[in-house]
C-alpha positions as CSV (number, residue, x, y, z in Angstrom):
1,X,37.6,-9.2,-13.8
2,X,36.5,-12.6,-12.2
3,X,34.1,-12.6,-9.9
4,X,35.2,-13.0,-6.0
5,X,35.0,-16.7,-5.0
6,X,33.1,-17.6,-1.9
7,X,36.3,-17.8,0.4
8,X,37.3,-14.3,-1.1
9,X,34.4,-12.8,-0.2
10,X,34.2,-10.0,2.7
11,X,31.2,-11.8,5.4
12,X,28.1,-9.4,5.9
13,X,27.9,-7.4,9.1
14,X,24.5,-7.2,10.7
15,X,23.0,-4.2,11.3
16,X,23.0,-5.9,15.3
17,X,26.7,-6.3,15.1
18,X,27.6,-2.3,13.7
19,X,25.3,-1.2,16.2
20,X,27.4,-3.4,18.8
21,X,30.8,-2.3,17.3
22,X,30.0,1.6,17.9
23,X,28.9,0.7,21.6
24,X,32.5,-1.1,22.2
25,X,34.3,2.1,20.2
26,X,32.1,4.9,22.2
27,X,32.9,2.6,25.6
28,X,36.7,2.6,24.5
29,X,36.7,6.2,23.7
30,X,35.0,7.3,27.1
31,X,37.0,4.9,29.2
32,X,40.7,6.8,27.2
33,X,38.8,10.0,27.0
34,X,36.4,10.0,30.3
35,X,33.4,12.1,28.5
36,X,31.4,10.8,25.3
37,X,31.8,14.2,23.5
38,X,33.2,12.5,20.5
39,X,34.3,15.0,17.2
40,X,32.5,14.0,14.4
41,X,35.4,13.4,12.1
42,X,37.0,10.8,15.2
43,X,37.6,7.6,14.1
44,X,37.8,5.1,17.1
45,X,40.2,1.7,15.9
46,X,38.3,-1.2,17.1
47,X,39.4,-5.2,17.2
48,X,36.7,-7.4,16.0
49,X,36.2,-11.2,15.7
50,X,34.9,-12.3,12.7
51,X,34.2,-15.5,11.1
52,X,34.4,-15.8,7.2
53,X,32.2,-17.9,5.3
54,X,34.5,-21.1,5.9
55,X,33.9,-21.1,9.3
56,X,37.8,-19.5,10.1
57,X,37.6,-16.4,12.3
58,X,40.0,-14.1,12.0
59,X,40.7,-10.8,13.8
60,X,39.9,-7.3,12.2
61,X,40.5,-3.7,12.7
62,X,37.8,-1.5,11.7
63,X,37.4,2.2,12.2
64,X,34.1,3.1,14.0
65,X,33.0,6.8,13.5
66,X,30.6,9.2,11.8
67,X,32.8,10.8,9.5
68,X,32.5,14.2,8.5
69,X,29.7,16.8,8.3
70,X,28.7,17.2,5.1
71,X,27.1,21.0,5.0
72,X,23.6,22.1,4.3
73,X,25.0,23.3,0.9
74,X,26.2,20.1,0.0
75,X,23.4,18.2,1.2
76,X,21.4,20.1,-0.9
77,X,23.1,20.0,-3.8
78,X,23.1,16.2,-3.8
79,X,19.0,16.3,-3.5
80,X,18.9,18.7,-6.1
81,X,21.3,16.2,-8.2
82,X,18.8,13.2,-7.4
83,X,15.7,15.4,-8.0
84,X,17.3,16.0,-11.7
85,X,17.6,12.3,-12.3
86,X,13.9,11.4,-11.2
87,X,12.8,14.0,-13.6
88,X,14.9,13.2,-16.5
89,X,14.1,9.3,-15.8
90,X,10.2,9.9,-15.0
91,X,9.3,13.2,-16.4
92,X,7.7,14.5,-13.2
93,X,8.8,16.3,-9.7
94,X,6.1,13.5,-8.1
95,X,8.3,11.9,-5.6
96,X,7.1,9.0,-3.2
97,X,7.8,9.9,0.2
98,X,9.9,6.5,0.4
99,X,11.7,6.9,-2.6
100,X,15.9,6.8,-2.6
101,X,17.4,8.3,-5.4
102,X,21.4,8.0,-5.6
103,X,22.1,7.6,-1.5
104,X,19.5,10.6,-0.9
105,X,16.0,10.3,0.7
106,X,14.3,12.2,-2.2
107,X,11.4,12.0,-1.5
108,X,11.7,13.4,1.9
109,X,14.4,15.5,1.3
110,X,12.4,17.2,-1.4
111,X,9.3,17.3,1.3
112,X,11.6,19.1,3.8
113,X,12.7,21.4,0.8
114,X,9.2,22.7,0.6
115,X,8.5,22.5,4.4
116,X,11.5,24.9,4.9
117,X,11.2,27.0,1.3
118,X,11.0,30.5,3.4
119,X,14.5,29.2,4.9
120,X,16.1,28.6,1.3
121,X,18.0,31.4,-0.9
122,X,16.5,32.8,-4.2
123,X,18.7,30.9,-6.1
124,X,18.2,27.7,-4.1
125,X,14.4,28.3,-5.2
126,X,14.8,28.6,-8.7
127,X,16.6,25.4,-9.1
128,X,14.2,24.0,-7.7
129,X,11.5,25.4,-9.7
130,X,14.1,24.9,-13.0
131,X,13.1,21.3,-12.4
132,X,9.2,21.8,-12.3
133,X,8.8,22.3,-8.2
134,X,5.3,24.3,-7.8
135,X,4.7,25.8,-4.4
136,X,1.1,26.3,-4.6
137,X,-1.2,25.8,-1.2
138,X,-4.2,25.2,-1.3
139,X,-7.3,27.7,-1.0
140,X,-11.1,27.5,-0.4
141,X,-10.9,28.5,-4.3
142,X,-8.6,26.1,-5.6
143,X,-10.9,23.2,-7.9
144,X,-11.6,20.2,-6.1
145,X,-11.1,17.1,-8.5
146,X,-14.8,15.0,-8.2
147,X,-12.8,12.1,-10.5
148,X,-9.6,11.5,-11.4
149,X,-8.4,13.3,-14.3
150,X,-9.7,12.0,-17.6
151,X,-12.9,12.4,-19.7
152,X,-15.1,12.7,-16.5
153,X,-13.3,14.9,-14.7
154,X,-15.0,17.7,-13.4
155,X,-13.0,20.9,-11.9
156,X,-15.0,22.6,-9.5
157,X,-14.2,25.0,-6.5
158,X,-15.7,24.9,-3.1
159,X,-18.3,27.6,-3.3
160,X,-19.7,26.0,-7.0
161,X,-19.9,22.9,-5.1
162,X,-21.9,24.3,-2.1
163,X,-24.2,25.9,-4.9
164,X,-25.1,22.8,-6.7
165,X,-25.6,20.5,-3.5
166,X,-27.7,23.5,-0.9
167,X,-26.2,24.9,2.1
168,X,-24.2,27.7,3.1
169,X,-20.8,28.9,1.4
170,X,-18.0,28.4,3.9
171,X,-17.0,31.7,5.3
């Protein structure tokens, strides 16, 4: 397949000239409509002027619209695929907040998994422990890392530490 020439090519739309597109196809809609209660799965037709990489403009219609809702189950499902890739590529459930796995947020999406884990099903939980997901918090008794791990590291909980250094054990 040969690659599209220049004149071939579709121009990029600024994220500017979207946001502008959805103000004209929400103003269209209200003025035909008279309310802004648009259905999520409306698509609003919309004339646009665009200008191709030769300088021609030409006229367009695009459809402006959400689309449809895609349900909590599906969502999910789609994390939980993108969580199985980042473990099969990087061996580990340590996602960066920031990181994008296959269109999903996974990193966030897999924080907002464990924000919400009394909200999720039993089954929904062992998938996600399947994968390597721990759901430990934190205690006064947990070790406390002095190093990072290696041949210096020294485990030690709270209490052991307010032994060895004076003072009182927090209550």
């Amino acid at each position: 397949m040969a690659a599209k020439t220049a004149a071939d090519a579709k121009p990029k739309v600024s994220r500017e000239d979207r946001f502008q597109q959805g103000v004209a196809a929400l103003a269209a809609f209200v003025e035909r409509g008279g309310h802004a209660k648009v259905p999520r799965s409306h698509k609003e037709p919309l004339e646009i002027v665009v200008t191709g990489p030769g300088g021609e403009v030409s006229i367009e219609v695009v459809s402006v619209g959400l689309g449809p809702k895609v349900s909590r189950a599906d969502r999910f499902a789609q994390g939980l695929a993108g969580l199985a890739a980042f473990v099969e590529r990087e061996g580990h459930v340590r996602v960066p907040r920031t990181h994008k796995e296959g269109g999903v947020s996974l990193g966030s999406w897999l924080n907002n998994q464990k924000a919400r884990r009394d909200k999720l099903s039993p089954e929904q939980l062992g998938q996600l422990e399947a994968l390597g997901v721990a759901w430990q918090v934190r205690s006064p008794s947990a070790p406390v890392w002095l190093a990072p791990p290696g041949p210096l590291a020294c485990p030690r909980t709270v209490n052991e530490l307010v032994r060895d250094c004076g003072g009182d054990a927090p209550a």
